[in-house]
C-alpha angles and dihedrals in degrees: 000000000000126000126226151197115243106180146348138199137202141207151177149188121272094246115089119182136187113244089235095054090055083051092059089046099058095041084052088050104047095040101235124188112217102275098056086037085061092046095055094042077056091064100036091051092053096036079098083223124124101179139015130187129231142170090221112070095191089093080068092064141048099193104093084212087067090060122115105168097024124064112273092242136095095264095037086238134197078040113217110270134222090270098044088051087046099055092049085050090054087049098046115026090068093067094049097041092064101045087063093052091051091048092057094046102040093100093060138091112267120260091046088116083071097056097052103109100177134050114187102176128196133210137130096176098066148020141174141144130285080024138194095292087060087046096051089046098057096032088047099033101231117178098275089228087075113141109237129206115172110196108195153180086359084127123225093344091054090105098053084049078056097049095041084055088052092049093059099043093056087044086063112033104034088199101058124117105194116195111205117200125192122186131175135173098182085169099065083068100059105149117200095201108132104237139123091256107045086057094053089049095048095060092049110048126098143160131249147127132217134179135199141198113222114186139166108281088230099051100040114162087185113096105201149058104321138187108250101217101227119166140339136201137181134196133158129215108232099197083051098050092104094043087085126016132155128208151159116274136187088247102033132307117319126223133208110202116159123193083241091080091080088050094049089050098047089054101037103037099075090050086046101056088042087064100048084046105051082044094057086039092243135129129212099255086069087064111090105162137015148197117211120187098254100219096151139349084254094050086059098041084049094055089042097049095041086045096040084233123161112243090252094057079075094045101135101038091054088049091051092049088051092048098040121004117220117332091180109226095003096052093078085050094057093048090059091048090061087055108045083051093053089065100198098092099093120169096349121144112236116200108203132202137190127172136199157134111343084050075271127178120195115188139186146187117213133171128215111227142167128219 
């Protein structure tokens, strides 16, 4: 008996801001003269985003007076600390948080919040305890026996590790309805170091939450077209393991992010496959479709170019990054959401893809089915 996913639901701050005027923020942050100011307008314009999403309205604005979570002067010192971006998480993650849940459930008949039996949340930009799974269960009232797994810090694949949680755990209780929440506030963790990367990641990053309903095939409350969980596989690639990283700094999480992930991926990513597939006895003709993690525009071109796929085989996911930008975990998420919701893509096989720290590489193979 396979497991599935029956529905998901996606949400986002209030806050939406244009990709430009986040450009004119961080030039004015990190102080740049007119030649760096040209390079990174270089790397906004072809970011291949429009919009991102933050719980912190100040990217919107270059006037320090407009600030309402940085310090109103021009360096933004004393610059917030971890504890100080924590404790907004912890305000603000929760709401979010919610409205993606409600989202995912509200095609169902009421009363469907009491039968989830199992919570599986995801989130590598904050932590505290008790943390959000305690949270969902009292604001949503689940039943407080709920069982509770919090996958964290994993990185952009923390959601498929989620998923692939969820799977087993239908597989094995036929009953189970698994709610799997993933939350990210990428923003809170804005770093004004004046690097290369810190440039690129801070064109990228964005926040959102989305939450999914994985059930038994056989025992499906959803109604509708559904995603048929097939198979999962994980490797890591050993010689890329310094190319992303993400740790705890003194003034937020750090992130290493070089310009040579694109490249890994662009040579590891057709072996690997080859090798999911060979393991799930499947060839790549069988693919039709597929949902790559969209961390960056290069990321995509890299998977394209090392898979000889067309650009619209990546349709979603280029429509999520432009959206939205990187959410980290909860962006896949989004981009399944836009296809379940597309509904012409019956009985097609999806290969997904996320990548992070390690260099790690989660995949996935999904069907889309109607009842």
């Amino acid at each position: 008996m396979n497991s599935c996913i029956s529905a998901i639901g996606v949400a986002n701050p209030d806050n939406r801001i244009a990709q430009n005027d986040i450009y004119h923020f961080m030039v004015h942050a990190f102080g740049l003269n007119a030649t760096h100011a040209a390079r990174l307008k270089s790397i906004y314009d072809h970011s291949g985003i429009d919009y991102r999403y933050s719980v912190i309205p100040d990217f919107a604005h270059t006037d320090p007076s407009q600030y309402t979570f940085f310090e109103p002067t021009t360096d933004l010192e004393p610059f917030p600390g971890t504890k100080e971006r924590l404790k907004l998480y912890e305000k603000e993650a929760i709401a979010i948080a919610i409205q993606a849940v409600q989202n995912c459930l509200s095609g169902f008949e009421d009363g469907i919040l009491q039968k989830i039996t199992h919570l599986v949340t995801v989130s590598c930009t904050g932590m505290h305890a008790p943390g959000i799974d305690i949270e969902l269960v009292e604001k949503l009232q689940l039943n407080r026996d709920t069982e509770r797994t919090c996958i964290n810090f994993m990185g952009c694949y923390g959601a498929i590790n989620a998923l692939k949680v969820a799977d087993y755990i239908c597989r094995a209780e036929p009953d189970a309805k698994v709610l799997v929440v993933s939350v990210e506030l990428c923003t809170l963790h804005f770093q004004k170091v004046n690097t290369l990367d810190n440039w690129v990641a801070n064109s990228l990053f964005s926040d959102g939450a989305a939450a999914v309903l994985v059930e038994n095939t056989a025992n499906r409350l959803g109604k509708g077209t559904y995603l048929s969980l097939k198979n999962f596989y994980t490797e890591f690639v050993t010689e890329a393991r310094d190319d992303m990283g993400w740790y705890v700094g003194n003034t937020g999480f750090e992130m290493i992010l070089t310009s040579r992930v694109s490249k890994q991926i662009k040579k590891h990513i057709k072996p690997l496959m080859d090798r999911f597939l060979q393991k799930v006895k499947l060839d790549a003709g069988q693919i039709t479709s597929y949902a790559v993690h969209p961390g960056g525009r290069k990321i995509l071109e890299a998977v394209e170019i090392a898979l000889e796929l067309p650009e619209e085989s990546n349709a979603f996911a280029y429509q999520t990054l432009q959206e939205y930008g990187n959410m980290s975990s909860a962006t896949i998420l989004f981009v399944l959401q836009k296809m379940l919701a597309a509904q012409n893509l019956n009985g097609q096989k999806i290969m997904s893809f996320a990548f992070g720290p390690g260099l790690t590489v989660e995949g996935m193979i999904l069907e889309m089915q109607k009842p």
